[in-house]
C-alpha positions in Angstrom: -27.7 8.6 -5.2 -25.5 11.6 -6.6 -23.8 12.1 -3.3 -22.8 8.0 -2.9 -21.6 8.5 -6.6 -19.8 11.6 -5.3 -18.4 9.5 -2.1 -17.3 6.7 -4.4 -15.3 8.7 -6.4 -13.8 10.5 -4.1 -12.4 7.1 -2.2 -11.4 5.5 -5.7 -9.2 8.8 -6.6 -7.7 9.0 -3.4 -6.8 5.5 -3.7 -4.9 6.2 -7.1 -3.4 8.8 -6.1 -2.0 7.4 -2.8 -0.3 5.1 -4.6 0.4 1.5 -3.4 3.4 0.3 -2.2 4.5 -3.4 -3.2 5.8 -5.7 0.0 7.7 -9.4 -0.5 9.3 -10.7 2.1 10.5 -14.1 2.1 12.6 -15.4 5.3 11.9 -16.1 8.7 10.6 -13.7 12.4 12.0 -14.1 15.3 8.3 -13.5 17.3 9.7 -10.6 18.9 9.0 -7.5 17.6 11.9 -4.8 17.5 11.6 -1.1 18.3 15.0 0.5 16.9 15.8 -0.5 13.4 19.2 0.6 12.0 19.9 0.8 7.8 22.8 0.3 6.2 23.9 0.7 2.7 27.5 -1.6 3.1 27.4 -4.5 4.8 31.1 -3.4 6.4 29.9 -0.6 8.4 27.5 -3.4 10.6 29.9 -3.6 12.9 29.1 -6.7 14.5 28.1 -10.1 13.4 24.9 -10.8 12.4 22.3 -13.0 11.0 20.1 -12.7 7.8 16.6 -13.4 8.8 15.4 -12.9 5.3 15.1 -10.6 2.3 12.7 -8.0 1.4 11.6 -5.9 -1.8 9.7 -3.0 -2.0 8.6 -0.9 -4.7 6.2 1.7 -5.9 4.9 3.9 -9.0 8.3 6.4 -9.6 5.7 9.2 -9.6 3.5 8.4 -6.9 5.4 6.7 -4.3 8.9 8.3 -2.6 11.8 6.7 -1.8 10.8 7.6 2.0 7.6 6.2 2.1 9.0 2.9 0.9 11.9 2.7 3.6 9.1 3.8 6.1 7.3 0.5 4.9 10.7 -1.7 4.9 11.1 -0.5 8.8 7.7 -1.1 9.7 7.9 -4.6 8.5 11.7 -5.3 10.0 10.6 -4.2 13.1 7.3 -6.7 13.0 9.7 -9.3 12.1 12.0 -9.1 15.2 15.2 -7.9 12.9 17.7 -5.3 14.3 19.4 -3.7 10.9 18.2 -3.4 7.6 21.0 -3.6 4.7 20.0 -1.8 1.4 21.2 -4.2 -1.2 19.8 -2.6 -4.1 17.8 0.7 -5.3 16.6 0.7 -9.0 14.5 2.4 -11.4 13.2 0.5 -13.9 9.8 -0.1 -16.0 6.9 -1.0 -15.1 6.8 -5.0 -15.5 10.3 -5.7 -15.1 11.0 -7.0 -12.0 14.2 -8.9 -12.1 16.9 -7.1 -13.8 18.3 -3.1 -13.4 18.0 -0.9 -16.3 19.3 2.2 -15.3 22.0 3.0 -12.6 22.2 1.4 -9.5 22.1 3.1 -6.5 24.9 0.6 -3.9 25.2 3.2 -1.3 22.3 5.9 -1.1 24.4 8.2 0.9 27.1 8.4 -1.4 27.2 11.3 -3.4 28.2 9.3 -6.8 25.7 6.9 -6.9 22.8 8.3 -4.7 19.0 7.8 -4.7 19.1 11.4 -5.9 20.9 10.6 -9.3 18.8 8.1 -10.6 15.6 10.4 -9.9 17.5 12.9 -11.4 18.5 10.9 -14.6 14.5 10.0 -14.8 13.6 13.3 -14.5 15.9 14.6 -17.0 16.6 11.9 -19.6 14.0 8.7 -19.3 11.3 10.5 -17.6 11.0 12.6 -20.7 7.7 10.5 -22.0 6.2 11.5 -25.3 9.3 13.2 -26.6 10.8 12.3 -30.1 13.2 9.5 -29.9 14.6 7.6 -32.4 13.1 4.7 -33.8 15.6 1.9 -32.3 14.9 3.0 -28.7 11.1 2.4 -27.3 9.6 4.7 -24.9 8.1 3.5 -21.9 5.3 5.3 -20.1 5.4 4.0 -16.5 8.3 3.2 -13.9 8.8 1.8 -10.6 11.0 2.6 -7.9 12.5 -1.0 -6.5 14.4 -1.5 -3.2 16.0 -4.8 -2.2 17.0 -5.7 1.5 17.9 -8.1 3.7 16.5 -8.0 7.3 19.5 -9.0 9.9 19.1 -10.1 13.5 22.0 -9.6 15.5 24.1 -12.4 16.7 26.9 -10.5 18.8 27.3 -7.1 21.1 29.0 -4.0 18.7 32.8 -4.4 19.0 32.9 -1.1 20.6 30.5 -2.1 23.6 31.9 -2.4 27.4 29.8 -5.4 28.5 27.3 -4.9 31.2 28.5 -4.6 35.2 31.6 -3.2 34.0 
């Protein structure tokens, strides 16, 4: 009985610590399912035209799911769904229970070095993540935060304008 106790345990703590990753996707497949995925941050760099199949929203616990594990999720699933490019919308940080509007920075392009991915984990991890501290009495702490990330899934319409079409 002490070793199924043992085994119990063991599965429930691995589940917490894993953490869970949230998926909503809300939009149509195309049936087909895609092997090459391509992300953008800025809808101008496409390249081509294209079609939104639909739009997507991840997130996680900030402290136990990464920013990598959640874009390996968002692939997985725009790949199931037939799409061809990802386009990151959004990237927030915010508390635990808000799920509509940003509270800290906004990360528009995650490869720029201003607002980056990188900065808002580092403003968590030096300002808001600082739980327990002293603040003053106007502002109220918050214990928990999640990581968000908004997309849209886009199927192709046209060839890349820098493409020599086939036999050619």
């Amino acid at each position: 009985m002490k070793s199924l106790v043992k085994i119990f345990s063991a599965v429930v703590l691995a589940a917490v610590l894993s953490g869970c990753v949230s998926y909503e996707y809300k939009g149509e497949s195309t049936g087909v399912p895609t092997s090459d995925v391509e992300v953008f941050s800025d809808s101008a760099r496409i390249g081509r035209s294209y079609k939104v199949l639909g739009r997507a929203v991840v997130s996680g616990n900030y402290q136990d799911v990464s920013r990598e594990r959640m874009m390996d999720t968002l692939l997985e699933k725009a790949r199931s769904s037939g799409a061809d490019a990802v386009l990151i919308v959004e990237q927030q940080v915010m508390p635990a229970g808000e799920v509509s509007r940003p509270v800290f920075d906004t990360a528009f392009d995650f490869n720029d070095t201003n607002r980056s991915w990188s900065q808002i984990e580092k403003d968590m991890d030096l300002t808001y993540g600082e739980i327990g501290k002293r603040r003053p009495p106007n502002i109220q702490s918050v214990s928990s935060y999640r990581r968000v990330i908004r997309a849209e899934f886009l199927k192709y319409t046209a060839p890349a304008k820098n493409t020599v079409p086939a036999g050619k």
